[in-house]
C-alpha positions in Angstrom: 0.0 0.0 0.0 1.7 3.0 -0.9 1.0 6.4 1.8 0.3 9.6 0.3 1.9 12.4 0.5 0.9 14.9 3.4 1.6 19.4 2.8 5.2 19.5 2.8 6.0 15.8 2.5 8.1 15.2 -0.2 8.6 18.8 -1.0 11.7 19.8 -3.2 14.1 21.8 -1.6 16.6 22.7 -5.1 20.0 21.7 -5.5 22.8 22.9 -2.9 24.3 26.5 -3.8 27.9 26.1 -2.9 28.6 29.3 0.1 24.4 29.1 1.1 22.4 27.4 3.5 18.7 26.3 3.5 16.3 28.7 4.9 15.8 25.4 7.3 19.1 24.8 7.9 19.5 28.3 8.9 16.7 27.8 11.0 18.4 24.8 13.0 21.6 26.7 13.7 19.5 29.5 15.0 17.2 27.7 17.2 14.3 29.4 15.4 11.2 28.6 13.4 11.6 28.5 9.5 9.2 31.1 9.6 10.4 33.0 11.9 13.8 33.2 9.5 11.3 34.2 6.5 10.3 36.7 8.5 13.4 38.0 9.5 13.9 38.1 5.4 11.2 40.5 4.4 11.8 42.8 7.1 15.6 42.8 5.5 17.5 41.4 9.1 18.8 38.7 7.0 20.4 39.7 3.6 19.5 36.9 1.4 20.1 35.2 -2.5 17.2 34.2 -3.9 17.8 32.1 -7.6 14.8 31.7 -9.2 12.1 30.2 -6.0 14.5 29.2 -3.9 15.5 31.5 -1.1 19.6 30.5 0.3 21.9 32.2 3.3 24.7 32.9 3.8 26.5 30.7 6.8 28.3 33.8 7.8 25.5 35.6 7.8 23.8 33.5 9.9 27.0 33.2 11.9 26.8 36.6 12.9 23.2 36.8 13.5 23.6 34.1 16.1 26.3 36.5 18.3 23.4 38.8 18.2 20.5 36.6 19.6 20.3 36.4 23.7 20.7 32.7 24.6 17.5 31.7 25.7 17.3 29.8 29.2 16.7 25.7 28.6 13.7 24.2 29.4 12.9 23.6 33.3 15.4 26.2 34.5 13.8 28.8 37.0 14.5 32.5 35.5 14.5 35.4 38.4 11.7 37.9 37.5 11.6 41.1 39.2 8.6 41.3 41.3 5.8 43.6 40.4 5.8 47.0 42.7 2.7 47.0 44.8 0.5 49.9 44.1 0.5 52.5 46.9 
């Protein structure tokens, strides 16, 4: 019995670009949602190549961007939050 196909399964992704990265490969290193990385994109935070429909980084780029982004605390770890003044 052969499965279908689900949105997104099976998708091409183009042939590698020698110097680029995958929008989701970009993703990955960045700890970030594909979309969030399109997003970043059209708002021109990440300079981008685009050949034809595909859309490819640069690994520097993307290097450097990662310097930029606060590391976020893992999962489980108690973060101090200031307390909330009372009102007077």
């Amino acid at each position: 019995m052969t499965r279908k196909k689900g949105r997104g399964q099976g998708r091409r992704r183009g042939p590698a670009v020698p110097g680029t990265i995958r929008v989701h490969e970009a993703a990955e290193r960045l700890g970030v949602h594909e979309n969030t990385v399109y997003a970043w994109i059209e708002t021109g935070r990440i300079p981008y190549v685009r050949l034809g429909r595909m859309v490819r980084l640069r690994p520097s780029v993307v290097d450097a961007l990662i310097e930029e982004i606060p590391a976020a605390p893992a999962r489980g770890v108690a973060v101090d939050v200031p307390a909330r003044k009372a009102d007077a």
